[in-house]
DSSP file (Angstrom, degrees, kcal/mol; ACC not computed):
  #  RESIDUE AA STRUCTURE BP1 BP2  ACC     N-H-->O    O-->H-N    N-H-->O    O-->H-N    TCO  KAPPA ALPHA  PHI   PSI    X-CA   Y-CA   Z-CA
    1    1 A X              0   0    0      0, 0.0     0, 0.0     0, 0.0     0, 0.0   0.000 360.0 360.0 360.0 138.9   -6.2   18.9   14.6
    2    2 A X        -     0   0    0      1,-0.1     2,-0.5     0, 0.0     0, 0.0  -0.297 360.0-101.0 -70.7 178.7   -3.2   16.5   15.9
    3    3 A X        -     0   0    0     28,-0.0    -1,-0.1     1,-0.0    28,-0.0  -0.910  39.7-128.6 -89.0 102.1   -0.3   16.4   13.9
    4    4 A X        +     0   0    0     -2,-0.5     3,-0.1     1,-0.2    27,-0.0  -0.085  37.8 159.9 -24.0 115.0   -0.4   13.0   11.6
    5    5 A X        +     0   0    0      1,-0.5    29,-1.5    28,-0.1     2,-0.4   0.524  59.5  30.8-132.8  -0.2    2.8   10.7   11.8
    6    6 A X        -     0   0    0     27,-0.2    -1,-0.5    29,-0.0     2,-0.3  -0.978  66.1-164.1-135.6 151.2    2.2    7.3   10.7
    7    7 A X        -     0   0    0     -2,-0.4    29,-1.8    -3,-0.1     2,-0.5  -0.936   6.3-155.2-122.0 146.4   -0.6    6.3    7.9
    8    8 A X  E     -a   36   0A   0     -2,-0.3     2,-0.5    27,-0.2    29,-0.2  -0.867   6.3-166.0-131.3 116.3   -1.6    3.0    7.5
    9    9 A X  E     -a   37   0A   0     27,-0.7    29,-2.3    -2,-0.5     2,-0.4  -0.792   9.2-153.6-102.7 128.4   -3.1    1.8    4.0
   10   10 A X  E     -a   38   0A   0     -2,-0.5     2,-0.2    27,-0.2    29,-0.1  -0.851  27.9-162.7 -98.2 121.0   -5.1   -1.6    3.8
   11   11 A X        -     0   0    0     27,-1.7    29,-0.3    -2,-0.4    -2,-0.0  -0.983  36.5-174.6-143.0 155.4   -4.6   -2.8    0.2
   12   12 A X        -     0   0    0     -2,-0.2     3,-0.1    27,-0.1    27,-0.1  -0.004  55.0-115.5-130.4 -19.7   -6.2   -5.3   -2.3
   13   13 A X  S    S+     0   0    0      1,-0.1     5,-0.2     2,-0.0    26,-0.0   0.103  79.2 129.4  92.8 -32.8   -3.8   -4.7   -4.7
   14   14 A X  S  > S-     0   0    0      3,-0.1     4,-1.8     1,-0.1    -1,-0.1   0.379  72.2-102.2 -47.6 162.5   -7.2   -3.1   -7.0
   15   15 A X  H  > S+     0   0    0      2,-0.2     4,-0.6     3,-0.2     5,-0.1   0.788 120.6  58.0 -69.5 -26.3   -7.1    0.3   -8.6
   16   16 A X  H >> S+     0   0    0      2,-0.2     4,-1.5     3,-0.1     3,-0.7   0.890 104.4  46.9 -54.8 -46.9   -9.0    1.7   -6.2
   17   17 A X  H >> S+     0   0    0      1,-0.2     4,-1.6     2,-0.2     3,-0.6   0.932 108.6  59.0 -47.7 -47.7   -6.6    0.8   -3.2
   18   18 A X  H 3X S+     0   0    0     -4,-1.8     4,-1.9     1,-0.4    -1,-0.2   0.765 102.6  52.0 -86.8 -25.4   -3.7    2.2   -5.5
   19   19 A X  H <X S+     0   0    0     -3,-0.7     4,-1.3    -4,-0.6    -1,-0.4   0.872 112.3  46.5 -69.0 -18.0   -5.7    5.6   -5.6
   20   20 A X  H XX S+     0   0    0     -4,-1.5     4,-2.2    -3,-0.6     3,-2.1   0.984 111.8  51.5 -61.9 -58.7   -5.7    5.3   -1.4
   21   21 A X  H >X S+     0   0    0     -4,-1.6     4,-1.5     1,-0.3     3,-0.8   0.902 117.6  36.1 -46.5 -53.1   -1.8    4.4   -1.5
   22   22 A X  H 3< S+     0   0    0     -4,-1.9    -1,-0.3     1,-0.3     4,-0.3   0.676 120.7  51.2 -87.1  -5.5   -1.0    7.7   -3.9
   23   23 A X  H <X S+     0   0    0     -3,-2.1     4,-1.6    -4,-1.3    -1,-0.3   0.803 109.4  51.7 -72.6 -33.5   -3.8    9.6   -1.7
   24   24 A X  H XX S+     0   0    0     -4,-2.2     4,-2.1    -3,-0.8     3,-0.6   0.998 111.5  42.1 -52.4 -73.5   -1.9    8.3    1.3
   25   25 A X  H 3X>S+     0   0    0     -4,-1.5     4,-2.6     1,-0.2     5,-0.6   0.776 110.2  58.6 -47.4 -26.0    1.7    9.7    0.2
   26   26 A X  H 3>5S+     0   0    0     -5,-0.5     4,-1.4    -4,-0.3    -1,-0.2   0.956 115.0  34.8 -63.2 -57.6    0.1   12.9   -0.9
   27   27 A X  H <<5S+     0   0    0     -4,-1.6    -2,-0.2    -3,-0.6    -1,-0.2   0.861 114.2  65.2 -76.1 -45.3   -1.2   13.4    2.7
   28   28 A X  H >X>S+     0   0    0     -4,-2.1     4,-2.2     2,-0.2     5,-2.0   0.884 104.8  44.0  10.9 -86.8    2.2   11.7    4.1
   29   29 A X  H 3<5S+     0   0    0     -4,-2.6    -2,-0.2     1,-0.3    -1,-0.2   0.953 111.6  55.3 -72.9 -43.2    4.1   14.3    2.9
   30   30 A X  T 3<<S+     0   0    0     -4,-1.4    -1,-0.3    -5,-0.6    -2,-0.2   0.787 114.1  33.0 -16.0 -48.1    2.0   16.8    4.0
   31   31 A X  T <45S-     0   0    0     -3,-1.5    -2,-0.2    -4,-0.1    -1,-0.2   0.030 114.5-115.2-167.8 -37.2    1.6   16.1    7.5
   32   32 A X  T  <5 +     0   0    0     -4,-2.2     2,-0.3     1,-0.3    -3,-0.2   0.939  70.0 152.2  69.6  13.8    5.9   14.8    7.1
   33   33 A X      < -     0   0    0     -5,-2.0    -1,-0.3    -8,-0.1   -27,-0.2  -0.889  50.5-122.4-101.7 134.0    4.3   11.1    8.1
   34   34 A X        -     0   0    0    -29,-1.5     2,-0.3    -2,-0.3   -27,-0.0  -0.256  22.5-140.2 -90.2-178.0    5.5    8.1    7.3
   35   35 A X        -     0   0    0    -29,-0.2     2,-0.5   -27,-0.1   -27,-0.2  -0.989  10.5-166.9-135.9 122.2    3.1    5.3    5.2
   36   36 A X  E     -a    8   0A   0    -29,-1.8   -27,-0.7    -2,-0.3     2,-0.1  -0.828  15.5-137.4-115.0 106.8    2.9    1.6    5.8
   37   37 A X  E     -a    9   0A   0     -2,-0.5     2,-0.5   -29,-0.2   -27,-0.2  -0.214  13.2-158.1 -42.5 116.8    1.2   -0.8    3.4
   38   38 A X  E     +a   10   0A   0    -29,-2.3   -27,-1.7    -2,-0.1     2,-0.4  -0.909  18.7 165.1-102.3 121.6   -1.0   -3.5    4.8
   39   39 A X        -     0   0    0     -2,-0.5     2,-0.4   -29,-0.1   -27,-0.1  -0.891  15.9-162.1-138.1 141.6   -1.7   -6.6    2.7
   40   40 A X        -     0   0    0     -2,-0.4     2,-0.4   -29,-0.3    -2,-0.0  -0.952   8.5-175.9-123.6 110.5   -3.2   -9.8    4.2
   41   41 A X        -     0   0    0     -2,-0.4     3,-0.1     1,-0.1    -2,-0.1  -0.961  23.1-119.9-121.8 145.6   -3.0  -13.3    2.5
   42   42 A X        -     0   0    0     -2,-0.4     2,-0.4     1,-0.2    -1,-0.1   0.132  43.9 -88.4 -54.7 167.2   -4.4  -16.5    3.5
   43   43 A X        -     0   0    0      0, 0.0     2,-0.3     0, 0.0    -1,-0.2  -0.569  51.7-153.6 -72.5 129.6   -2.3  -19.5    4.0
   44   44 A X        -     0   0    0     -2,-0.4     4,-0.1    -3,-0.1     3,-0.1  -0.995  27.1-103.5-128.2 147.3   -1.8  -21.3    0.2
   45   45 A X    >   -     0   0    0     -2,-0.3     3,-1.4     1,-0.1     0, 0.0  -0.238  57.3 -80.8 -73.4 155.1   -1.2  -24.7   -0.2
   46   46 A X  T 3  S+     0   0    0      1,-0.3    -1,-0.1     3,-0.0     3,-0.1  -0.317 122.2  23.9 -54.7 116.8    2.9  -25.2   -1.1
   47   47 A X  T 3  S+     0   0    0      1,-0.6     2,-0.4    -3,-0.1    -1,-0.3   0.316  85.5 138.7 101.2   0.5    3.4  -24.4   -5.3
   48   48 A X    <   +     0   0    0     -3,-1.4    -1,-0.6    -4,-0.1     3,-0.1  -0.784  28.2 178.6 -69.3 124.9    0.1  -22.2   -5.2
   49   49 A X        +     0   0    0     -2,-0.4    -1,-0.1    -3,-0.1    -3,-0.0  -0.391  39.1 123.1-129.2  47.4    1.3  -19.4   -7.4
   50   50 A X        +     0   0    0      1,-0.2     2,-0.7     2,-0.0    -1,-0.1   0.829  59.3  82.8 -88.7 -28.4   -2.1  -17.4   -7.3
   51   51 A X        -     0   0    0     -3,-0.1     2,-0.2     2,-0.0    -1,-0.2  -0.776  60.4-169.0-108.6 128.9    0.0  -14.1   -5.8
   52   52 A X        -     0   0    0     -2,-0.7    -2,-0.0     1,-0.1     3,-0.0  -0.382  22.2-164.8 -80.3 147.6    1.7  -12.0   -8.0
   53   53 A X    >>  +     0   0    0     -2,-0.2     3,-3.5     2,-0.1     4,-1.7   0.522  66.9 108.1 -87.6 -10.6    4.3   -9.1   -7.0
   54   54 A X  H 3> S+     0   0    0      1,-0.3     4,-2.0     2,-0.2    -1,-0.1   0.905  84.1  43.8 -67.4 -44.4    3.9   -7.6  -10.5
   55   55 A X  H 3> S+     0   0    0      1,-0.2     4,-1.6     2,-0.2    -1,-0.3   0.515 101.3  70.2-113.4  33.2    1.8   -4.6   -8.5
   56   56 A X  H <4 S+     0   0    0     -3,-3.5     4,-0.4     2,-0.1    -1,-0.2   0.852 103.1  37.8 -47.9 -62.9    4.1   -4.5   -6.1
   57   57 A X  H  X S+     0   0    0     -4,-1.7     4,-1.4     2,-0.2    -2,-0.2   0.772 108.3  63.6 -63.3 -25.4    6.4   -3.2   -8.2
   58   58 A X  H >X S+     0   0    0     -4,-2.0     4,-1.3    -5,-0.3     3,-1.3   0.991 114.5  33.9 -47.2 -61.9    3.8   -1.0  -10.0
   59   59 A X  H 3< S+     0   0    0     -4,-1.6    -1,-0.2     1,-0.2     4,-0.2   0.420 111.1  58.9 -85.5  18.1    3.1    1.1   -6.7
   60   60 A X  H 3> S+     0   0    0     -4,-0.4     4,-0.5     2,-0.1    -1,-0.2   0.716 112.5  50.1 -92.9 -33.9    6.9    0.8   -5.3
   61   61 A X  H X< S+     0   0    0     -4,-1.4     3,-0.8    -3,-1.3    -2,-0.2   0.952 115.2  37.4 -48.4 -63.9    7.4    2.7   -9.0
   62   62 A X  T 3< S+     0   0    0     -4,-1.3    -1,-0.2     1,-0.2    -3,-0.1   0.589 110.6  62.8 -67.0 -24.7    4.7    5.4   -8.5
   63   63 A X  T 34        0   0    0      1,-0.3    -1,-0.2    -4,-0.2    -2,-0.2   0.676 360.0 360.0 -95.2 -15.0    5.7    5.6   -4.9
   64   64 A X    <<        0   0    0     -3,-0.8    -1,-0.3    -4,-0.5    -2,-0.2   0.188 360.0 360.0 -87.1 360.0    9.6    6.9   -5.8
């Protein structure tokens, strides 16, 4: 099996992605690979305040 060194997590923000993220690091440290967080948002018109950081912070918490 190769040796793992970069992970890459596609997230939704959802509770299921946040178990991938904390599945990711789990496997991460494992393996002594780092983990990069993917999220992809549309263009929103200027003053659209539809995305939140709030679980940004959550999994930047969990992830320390």
């Amino acid at each position: 099996m190769r040796n793992l060194t970069n992970i890459l997590v596609a997230t939704d923000f959802s509770e299921l992605a946040h178990c991938a993220i904390l599945r990711a690091v789990k496997l991460a440290e494992a393996h002594r690979a780092s983990v990069e967080i993917l999220h992809v948002v549309e263009d929103l018109p200027p003053g659209d305040s539809t995305f939140s950081t709030g679980r940004l912070d959550e999994i930047d918490k969990a992830l320390r």
